[in-house]
PQR file of N, CA, C, O and H, with PARSE charges and radii, in Angstrom:
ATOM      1  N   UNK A   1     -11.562   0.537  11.787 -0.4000 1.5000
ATOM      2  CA  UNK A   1     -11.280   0.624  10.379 -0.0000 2.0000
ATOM      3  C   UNK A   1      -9.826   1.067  10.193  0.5500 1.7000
ATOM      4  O   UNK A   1      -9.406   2.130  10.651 -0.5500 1.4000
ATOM      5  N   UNK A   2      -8.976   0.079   9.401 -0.4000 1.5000
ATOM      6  CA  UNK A   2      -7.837   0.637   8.808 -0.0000 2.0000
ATOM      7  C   UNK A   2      -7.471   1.346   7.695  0.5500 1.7000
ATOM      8  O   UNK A   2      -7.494   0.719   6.637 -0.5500 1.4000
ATOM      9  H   UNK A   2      -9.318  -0.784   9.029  0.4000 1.0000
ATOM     10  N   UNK A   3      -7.011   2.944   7.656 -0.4000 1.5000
ATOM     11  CA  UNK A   3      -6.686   3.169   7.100 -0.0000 2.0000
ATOM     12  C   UNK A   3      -5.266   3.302   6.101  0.5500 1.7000
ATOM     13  O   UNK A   3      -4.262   3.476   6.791 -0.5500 1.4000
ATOM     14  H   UNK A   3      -6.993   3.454   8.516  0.4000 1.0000
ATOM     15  N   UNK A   4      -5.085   3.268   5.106 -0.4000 1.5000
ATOM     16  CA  UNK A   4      -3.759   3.463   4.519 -0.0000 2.0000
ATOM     17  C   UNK A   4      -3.264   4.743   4.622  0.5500 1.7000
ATOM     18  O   UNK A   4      -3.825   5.791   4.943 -0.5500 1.4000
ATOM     19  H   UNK A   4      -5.900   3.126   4.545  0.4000 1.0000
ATOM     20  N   UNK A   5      -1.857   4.446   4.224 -0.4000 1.5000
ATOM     21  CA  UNK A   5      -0.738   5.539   4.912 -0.0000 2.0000
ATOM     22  C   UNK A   5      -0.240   5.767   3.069  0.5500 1.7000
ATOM     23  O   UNK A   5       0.039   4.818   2.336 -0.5500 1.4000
ATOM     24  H   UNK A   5      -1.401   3.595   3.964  0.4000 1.0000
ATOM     25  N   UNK A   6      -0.233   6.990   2.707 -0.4000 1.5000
ATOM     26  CA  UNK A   6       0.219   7.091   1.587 -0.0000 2.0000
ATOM     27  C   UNK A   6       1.398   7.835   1.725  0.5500 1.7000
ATOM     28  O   UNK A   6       1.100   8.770   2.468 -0.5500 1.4000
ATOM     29  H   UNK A   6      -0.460   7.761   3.302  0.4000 1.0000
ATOM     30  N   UNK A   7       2.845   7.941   1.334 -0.4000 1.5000
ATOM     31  CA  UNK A   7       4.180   8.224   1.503 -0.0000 2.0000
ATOM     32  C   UNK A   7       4.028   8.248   0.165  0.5500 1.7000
ATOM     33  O   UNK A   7       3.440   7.552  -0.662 -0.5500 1.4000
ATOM     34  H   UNK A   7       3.087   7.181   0.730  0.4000 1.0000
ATOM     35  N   UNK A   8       5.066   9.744   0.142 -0.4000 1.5000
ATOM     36  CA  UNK A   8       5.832  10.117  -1.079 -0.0000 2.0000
ATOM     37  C   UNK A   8       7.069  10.043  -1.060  0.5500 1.7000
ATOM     38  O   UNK A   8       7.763  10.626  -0.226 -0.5500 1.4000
ATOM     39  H   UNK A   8       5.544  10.309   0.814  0.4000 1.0000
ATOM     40  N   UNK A   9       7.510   9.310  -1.986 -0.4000 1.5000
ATOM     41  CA  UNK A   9       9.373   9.262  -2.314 -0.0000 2.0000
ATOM     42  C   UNK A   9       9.910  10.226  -3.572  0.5500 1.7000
ATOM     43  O   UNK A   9       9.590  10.111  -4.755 -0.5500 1.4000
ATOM     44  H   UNK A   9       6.946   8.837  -2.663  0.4000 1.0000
ATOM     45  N   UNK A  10      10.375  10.728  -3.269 -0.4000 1.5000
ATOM     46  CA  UNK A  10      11.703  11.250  -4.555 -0.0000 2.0000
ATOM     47  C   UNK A  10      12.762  10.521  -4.905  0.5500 1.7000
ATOM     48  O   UNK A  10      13.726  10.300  -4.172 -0.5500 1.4000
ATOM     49  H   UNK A  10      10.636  10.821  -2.308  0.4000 1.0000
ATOM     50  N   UNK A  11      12.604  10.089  -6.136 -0.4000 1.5000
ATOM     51  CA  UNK A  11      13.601   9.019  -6.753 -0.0000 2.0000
ATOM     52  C   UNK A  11      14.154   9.895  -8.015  0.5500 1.7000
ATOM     53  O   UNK A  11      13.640  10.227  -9.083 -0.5500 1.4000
ATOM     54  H   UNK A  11      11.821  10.269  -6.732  0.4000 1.0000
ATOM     55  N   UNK A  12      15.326  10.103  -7.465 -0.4000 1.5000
ATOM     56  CA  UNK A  12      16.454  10.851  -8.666 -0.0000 2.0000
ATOM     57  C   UNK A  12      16.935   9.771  -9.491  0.5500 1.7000
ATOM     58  O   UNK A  12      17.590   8.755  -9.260 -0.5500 1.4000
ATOM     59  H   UNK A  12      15.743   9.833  -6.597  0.4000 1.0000
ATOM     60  N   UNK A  13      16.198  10.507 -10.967 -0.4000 1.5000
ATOM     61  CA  UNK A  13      16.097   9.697 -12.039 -0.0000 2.0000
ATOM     62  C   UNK A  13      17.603   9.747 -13.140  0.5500 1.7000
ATOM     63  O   UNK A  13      17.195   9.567 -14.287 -0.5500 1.4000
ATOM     64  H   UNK A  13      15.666  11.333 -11.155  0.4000 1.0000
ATOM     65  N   UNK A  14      18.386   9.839 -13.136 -0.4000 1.5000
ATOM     66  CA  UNK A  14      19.662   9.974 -14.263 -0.0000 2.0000
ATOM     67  C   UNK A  14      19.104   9.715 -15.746  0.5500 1.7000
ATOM     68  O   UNK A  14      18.720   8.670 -16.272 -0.5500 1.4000
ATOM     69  H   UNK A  14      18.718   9.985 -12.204  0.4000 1.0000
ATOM     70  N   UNK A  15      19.192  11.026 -16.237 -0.4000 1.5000
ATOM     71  CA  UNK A  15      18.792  10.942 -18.091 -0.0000 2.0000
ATOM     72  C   UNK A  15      19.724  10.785 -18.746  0.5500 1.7000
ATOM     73  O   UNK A  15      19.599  10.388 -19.905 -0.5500 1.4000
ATOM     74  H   UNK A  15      19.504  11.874 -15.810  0.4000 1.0000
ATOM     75  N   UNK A  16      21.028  11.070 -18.156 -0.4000 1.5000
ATOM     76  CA  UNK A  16      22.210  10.471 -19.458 -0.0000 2.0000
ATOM     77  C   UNK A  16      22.000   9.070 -19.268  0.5500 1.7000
ATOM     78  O   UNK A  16      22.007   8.367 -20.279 -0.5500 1.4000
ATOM     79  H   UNK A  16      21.129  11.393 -17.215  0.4000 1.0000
ATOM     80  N   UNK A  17      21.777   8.431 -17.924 -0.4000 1.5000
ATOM     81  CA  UNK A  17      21.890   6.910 -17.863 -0.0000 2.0000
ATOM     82  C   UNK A  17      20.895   6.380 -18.786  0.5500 1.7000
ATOM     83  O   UNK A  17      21.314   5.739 -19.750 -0.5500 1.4000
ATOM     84  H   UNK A  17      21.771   9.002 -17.103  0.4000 1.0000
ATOM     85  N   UNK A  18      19.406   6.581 -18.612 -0.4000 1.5000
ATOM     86  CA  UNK A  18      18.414   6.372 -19.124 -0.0000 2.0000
ATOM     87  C   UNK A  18      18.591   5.956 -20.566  0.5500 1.7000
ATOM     88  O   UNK A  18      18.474   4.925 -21.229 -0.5500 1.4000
ATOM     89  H   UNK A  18      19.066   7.102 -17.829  0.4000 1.0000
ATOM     90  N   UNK A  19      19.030   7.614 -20.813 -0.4000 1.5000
ATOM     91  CA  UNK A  19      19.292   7.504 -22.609 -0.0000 2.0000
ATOM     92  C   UNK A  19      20.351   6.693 -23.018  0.5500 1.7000
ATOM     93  O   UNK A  19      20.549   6.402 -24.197 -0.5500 1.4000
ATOM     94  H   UNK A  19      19.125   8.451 -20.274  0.4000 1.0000
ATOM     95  N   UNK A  20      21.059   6.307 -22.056 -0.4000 1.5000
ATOM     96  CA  UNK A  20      22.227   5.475 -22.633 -0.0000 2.0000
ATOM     97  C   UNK A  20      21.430   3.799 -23.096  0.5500 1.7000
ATOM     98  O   UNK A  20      21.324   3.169 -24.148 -0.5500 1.4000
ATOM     99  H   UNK A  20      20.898   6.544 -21.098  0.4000 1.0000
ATOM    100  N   UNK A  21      20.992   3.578 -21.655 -0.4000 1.5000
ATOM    101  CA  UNK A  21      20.271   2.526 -21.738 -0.0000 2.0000
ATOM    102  C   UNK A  21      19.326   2.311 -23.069  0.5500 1.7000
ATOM    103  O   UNK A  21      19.258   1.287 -23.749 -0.5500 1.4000
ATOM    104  H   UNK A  21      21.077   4.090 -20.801  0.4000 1.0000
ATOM    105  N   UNK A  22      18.686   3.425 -23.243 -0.4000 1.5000
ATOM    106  CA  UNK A  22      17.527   2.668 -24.432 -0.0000 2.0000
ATOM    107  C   UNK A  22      18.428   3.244 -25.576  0.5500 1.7000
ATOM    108  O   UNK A  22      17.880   3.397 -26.668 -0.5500 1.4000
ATOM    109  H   UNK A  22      18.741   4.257 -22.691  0.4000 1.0000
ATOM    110  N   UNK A  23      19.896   3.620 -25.435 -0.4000 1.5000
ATOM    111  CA  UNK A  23      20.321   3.639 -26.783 -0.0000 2.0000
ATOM    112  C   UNK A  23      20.785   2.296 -27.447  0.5500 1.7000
ATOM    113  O   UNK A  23      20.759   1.935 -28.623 -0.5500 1.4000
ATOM    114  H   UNK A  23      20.341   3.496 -24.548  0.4000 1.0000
ATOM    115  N   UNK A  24      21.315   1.537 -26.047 -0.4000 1.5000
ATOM    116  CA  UNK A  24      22.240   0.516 -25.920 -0.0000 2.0000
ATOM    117  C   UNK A  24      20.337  -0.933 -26.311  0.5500 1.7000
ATOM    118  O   UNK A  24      20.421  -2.025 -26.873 -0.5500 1.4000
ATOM    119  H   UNK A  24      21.336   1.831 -25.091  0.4000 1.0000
ATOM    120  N   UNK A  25      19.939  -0.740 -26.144 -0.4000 1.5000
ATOM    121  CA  UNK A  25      18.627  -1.952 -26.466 -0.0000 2.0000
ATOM    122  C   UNK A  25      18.271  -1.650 -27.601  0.5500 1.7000
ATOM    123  O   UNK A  25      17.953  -2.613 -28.299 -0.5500 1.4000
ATOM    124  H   UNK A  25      19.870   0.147 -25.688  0.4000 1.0000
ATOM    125  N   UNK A  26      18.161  -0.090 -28.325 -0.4000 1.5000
ATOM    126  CA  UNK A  26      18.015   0.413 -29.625 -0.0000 2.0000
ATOM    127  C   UNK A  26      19.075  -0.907 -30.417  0.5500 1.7000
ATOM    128  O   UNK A  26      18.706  -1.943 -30.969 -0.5500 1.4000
ATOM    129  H   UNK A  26      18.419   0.692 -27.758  0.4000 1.0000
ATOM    130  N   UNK A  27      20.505  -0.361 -30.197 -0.4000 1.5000
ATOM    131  CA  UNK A  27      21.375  -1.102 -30.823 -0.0000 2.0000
ATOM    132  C   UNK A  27      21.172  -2.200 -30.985  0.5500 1.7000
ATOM    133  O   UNK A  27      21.099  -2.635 -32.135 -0.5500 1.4000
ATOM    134  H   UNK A  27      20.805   0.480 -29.748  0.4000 1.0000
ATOM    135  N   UNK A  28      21.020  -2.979 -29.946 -0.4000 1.5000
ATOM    136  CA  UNK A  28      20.992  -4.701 -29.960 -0.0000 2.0000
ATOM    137  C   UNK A  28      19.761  -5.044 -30.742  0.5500 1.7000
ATOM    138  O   UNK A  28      19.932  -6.210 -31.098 -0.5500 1.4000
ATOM    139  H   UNK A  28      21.080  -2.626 -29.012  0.4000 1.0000
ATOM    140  N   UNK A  29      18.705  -4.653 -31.150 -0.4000 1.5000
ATOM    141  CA  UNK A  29      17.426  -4.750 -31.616 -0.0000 2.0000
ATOM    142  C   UNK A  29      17.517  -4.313 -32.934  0.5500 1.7000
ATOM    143  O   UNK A  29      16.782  -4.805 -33.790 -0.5500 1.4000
ATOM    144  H   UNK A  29      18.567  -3.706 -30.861  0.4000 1.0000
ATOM    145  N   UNK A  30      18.578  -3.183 -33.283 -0.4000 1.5000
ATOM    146  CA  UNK A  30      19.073  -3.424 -34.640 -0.0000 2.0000
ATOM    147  C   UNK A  30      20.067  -4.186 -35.008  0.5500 1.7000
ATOM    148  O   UNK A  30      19.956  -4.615 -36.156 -0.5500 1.4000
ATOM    149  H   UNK A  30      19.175  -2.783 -32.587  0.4000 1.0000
ATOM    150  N   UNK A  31      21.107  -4.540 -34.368 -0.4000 1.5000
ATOM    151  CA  UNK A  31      21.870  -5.570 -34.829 -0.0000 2.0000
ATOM    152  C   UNK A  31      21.174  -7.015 -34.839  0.5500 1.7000
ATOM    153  O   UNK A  31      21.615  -7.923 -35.544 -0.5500 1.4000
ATOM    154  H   UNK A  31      21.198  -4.191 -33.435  0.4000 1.0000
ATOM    155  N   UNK A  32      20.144  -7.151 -34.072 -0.4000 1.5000
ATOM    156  CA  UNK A  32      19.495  -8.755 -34.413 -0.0000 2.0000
ATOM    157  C   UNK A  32      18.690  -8.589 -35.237  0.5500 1.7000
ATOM    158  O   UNK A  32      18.290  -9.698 -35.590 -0.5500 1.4000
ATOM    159  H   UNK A  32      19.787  -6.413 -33.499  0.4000 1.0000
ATOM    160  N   UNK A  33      18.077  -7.614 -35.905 -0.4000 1.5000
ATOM    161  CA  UNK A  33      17.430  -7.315 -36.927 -0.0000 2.0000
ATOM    162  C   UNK A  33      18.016  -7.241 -38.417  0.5500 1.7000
ATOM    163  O   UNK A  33      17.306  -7.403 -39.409 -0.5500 1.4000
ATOM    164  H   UNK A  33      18.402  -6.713 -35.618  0.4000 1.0000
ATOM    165  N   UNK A  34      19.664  -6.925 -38.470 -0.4000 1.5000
ATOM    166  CA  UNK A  34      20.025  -6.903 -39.456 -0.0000 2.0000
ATOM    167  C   UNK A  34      21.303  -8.586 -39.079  0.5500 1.7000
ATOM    168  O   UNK A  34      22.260  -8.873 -39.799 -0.5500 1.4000
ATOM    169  H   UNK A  34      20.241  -6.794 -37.664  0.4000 1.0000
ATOM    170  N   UNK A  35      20.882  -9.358 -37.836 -0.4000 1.5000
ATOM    171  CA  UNK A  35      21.803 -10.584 -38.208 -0.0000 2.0000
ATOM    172  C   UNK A  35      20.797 -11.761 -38.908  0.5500 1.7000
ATOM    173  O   UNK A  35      21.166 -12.779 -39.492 -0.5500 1.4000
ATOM    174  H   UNK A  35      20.105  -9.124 -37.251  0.4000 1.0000
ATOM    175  N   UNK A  36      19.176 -11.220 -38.622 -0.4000 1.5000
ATOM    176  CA  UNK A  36      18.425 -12.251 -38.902 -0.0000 2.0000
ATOM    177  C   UNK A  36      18.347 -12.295 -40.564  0.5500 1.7000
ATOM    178  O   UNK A  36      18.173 -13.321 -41.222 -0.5500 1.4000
ATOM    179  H   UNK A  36      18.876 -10.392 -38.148  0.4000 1.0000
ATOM    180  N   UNK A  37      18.500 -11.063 -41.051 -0.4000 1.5000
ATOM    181  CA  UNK A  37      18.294 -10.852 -42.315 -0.0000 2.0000
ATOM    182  C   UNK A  37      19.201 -11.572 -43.414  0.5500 1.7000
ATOM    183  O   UNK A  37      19.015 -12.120 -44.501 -0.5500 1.4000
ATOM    184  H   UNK A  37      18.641 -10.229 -40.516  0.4000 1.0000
ATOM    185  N   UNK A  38      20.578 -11.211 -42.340 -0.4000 1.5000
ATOM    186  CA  UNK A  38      21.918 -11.768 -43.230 -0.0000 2.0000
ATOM    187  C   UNK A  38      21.466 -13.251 -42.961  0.5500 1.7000
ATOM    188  O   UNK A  38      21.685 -14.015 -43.901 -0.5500 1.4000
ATOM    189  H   UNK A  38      20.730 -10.766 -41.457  0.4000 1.0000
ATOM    190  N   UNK A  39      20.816 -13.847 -41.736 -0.4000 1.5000
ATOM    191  CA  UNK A  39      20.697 -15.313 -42.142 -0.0000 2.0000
ATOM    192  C   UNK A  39      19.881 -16.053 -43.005  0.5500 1.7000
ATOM    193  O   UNK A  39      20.041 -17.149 -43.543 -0.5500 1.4000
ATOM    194  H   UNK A  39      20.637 -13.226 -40.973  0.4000 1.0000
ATOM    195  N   UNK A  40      18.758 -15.036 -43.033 -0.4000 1.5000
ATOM    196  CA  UNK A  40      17.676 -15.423 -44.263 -0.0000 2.0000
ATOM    197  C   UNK A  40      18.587 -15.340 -45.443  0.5500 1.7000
ATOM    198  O   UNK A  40      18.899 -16.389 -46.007 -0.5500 1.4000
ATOM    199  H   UNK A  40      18.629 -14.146 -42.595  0.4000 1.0000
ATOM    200  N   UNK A  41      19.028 -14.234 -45.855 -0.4000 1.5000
ATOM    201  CA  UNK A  41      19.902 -14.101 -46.953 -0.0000 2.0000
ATOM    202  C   UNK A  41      20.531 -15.353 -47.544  0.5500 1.7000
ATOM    203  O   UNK A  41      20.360 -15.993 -48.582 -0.5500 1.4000
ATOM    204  H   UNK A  41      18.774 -13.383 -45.396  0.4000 1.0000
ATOM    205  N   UNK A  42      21.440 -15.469 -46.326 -0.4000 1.5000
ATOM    206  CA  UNK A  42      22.216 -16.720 -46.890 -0.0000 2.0000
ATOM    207  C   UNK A  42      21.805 -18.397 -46.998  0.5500 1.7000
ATOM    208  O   UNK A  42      22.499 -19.303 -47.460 -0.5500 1.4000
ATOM    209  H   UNK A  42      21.578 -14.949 -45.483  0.4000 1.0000
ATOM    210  N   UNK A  43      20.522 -18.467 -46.446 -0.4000 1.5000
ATOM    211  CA  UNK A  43      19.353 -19.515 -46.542 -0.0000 2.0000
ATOM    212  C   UNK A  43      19.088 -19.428 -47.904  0.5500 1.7000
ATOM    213  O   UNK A  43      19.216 -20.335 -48.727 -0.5500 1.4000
ATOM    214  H   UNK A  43      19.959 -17.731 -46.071  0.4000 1.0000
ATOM    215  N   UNK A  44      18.724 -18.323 -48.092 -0.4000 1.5000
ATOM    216  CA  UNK A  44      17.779 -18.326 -49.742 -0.0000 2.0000
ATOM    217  C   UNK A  44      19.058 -18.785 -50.536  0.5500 1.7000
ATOM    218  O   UNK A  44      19.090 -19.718 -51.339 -0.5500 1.4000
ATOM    219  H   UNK A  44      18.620 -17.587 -47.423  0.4000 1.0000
ATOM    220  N   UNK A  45      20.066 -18.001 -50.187 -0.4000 1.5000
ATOM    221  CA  UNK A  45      21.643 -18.428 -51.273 -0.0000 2.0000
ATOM    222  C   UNK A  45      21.611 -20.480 -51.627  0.5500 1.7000
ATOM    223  O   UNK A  45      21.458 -21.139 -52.656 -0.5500 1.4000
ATOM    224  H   UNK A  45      20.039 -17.243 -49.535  0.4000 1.0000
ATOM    225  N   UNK A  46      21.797 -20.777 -50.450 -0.4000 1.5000
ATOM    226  CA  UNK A  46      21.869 -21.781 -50.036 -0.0000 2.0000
ATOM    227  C   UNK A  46      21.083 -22.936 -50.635  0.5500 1.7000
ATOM    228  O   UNK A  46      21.545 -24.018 -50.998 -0.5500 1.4000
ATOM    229  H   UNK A  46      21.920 -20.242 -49.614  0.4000 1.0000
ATOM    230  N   UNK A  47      19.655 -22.476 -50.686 -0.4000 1.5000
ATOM    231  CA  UNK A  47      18.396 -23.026 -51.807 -0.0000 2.0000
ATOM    232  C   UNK A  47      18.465 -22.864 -53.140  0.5500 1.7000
ATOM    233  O   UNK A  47      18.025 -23.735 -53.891 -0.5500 1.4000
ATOM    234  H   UNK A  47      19.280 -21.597 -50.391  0.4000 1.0000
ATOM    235  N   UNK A  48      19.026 -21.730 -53.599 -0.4000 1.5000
ATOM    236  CA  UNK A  48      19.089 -21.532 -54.799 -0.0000 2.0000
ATOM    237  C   UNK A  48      19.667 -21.684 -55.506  0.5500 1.7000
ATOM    238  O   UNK A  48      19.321 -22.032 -56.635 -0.5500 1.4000
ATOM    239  H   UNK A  48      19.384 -21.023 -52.989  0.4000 1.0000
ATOM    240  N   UNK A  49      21.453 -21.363 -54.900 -0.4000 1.5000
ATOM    241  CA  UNK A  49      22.743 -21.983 -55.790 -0.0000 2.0000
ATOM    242  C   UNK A  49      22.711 -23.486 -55.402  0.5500 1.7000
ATOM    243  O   UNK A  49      22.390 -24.308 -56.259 -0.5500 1.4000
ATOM    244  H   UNK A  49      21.734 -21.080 -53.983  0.4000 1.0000
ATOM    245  N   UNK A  50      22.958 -23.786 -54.431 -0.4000 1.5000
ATOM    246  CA  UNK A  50      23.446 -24.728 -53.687 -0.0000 2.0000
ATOM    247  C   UNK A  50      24.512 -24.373 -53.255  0.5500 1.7000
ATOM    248  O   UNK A  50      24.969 -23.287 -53.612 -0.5500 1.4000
ATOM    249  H   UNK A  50      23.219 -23.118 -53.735  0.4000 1.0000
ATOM    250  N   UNK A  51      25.242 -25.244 -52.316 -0.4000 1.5000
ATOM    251  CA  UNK A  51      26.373 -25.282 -51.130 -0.0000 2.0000
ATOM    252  C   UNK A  51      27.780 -25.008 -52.277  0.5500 1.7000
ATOM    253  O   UNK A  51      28.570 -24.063 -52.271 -0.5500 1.4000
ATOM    254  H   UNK A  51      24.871 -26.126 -52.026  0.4000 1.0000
ATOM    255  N   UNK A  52      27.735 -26.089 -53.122 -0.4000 1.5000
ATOM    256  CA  UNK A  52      28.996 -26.144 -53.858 -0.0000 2.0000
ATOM    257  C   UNK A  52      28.746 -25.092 -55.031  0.5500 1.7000
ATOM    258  O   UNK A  52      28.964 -25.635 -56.114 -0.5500 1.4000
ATOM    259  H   UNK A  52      27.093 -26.856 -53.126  0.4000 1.0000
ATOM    260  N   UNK A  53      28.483 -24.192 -55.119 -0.4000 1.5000
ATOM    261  CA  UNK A  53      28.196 -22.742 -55.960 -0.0000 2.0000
ATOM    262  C   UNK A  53      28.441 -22.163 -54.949  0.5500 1.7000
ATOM    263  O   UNK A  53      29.423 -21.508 -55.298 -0.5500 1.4000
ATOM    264  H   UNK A  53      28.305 -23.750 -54.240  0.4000 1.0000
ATOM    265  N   UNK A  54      28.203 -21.842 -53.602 -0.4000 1.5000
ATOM    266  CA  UNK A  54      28.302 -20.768 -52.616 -0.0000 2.0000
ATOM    267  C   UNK A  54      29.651 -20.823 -52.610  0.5500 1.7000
ATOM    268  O   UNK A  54      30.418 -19.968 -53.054 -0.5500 1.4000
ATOM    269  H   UNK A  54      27.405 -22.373 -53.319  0.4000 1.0000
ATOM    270  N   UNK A  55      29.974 -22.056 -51.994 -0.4000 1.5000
ATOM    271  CA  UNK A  55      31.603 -22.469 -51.712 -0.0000 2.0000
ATOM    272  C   UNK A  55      32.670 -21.861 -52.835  0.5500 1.7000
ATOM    273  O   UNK A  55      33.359 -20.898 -52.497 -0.5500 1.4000
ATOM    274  H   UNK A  55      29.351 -22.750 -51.633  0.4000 1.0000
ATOM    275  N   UNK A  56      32.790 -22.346 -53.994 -0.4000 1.5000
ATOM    276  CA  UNK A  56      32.980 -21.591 -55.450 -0.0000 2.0000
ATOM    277  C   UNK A  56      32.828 -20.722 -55.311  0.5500 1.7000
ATOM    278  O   UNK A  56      33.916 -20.228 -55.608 -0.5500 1.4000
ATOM    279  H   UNK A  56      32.231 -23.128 -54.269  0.4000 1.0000
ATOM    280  N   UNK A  57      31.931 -19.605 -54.908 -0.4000 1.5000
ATOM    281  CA  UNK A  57      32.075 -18.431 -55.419 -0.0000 2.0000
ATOM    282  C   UNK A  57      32.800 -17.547 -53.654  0.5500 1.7000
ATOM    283  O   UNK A  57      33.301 -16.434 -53.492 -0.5500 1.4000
ATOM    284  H   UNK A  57      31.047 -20.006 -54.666  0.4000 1.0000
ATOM    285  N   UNK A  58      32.591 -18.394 -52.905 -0.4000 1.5000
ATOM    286  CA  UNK A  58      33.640 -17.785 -51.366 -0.0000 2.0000
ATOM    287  C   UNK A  58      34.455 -17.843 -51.652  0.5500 1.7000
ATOM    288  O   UNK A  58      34.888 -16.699 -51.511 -0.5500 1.4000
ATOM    289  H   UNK A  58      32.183 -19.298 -53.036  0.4000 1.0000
ATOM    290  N   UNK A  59      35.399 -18.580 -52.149 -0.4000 1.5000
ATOM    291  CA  UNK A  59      37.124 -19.121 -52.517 -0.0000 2.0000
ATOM    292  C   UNK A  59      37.197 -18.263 -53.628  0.5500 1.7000
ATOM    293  O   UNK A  59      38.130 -17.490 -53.412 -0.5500 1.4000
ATOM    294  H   UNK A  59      35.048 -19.510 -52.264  0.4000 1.0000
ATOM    295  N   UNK A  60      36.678 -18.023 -54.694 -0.4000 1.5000
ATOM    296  CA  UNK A  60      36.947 -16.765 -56.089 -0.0000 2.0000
ATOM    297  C   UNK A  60      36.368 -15.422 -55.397  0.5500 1.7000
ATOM    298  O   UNK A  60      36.493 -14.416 -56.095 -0.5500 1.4000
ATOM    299  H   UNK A  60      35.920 -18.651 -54.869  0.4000 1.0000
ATOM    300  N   UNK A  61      35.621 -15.209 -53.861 -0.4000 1.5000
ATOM    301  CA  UNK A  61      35.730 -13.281 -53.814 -0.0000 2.0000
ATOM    302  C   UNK A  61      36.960 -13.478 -52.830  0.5500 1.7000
ATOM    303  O   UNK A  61      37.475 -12.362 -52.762 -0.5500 1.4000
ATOM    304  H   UNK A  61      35.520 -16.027 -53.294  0.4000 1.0000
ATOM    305  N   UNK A  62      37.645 -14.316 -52.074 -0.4000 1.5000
ATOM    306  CA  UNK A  62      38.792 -14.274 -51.383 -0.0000 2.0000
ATOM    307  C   UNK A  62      39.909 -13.633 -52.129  0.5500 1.7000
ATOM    308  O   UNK A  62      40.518 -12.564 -52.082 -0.5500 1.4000
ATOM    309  H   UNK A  62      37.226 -15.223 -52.129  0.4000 1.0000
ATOM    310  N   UNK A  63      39.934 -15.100 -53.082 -0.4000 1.5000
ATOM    311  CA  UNK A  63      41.317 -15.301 -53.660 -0.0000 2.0000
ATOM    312  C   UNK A  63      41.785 -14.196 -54.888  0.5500 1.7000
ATOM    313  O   UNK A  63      42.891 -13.856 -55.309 -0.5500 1.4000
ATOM    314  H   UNK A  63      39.439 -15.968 -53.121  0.4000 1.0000
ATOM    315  N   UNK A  64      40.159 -13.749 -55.305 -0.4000 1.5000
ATOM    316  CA  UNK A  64      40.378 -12.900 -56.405 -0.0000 2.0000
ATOM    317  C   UNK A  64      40.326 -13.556 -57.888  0.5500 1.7000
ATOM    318  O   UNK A  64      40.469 -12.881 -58.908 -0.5500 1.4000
ATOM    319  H   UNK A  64      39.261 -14.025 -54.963  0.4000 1.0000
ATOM    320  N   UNK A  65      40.092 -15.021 -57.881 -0.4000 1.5000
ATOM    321  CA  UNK A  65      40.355 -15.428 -59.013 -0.0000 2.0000
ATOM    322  C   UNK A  65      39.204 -15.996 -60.242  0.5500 1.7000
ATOM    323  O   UNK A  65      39.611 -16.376 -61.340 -0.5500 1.4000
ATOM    324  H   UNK A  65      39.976 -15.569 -57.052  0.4000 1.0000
TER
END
């Protein structure tokens, strides 16, 4: 009969790294969360004014006029 061999390892864990890491996936998970929004946004714009109202009103918040 074979038995198993059970071994213990110590694996030095880094918590600044850690926390960096799930700060850095935090981020990206809010920035695609607030790029999806701006694209819905400008979908609905898009349906509602139309293209040549959007356009019109991009060139008058530029130009100021």
């Amino acid at each position: 009969m074979k038995s198993s061999i059970i071994t213990k390892e110590n694996i030095k864990v880094d918590a600044a790294d850690e926390i960096l890491t799930l700060g850095l996936r935090t981020g990206a998970v809010v920035c695609a969360l607030i790029g999806t929004m701006a694209l819905c946004s400008l979908i609905a714009a898009f349906v509602i004014e139309g293209p040549l109202d959007m356009l019109r009103g991009y060139i008058s918040a530029i130009t100021g006029v």
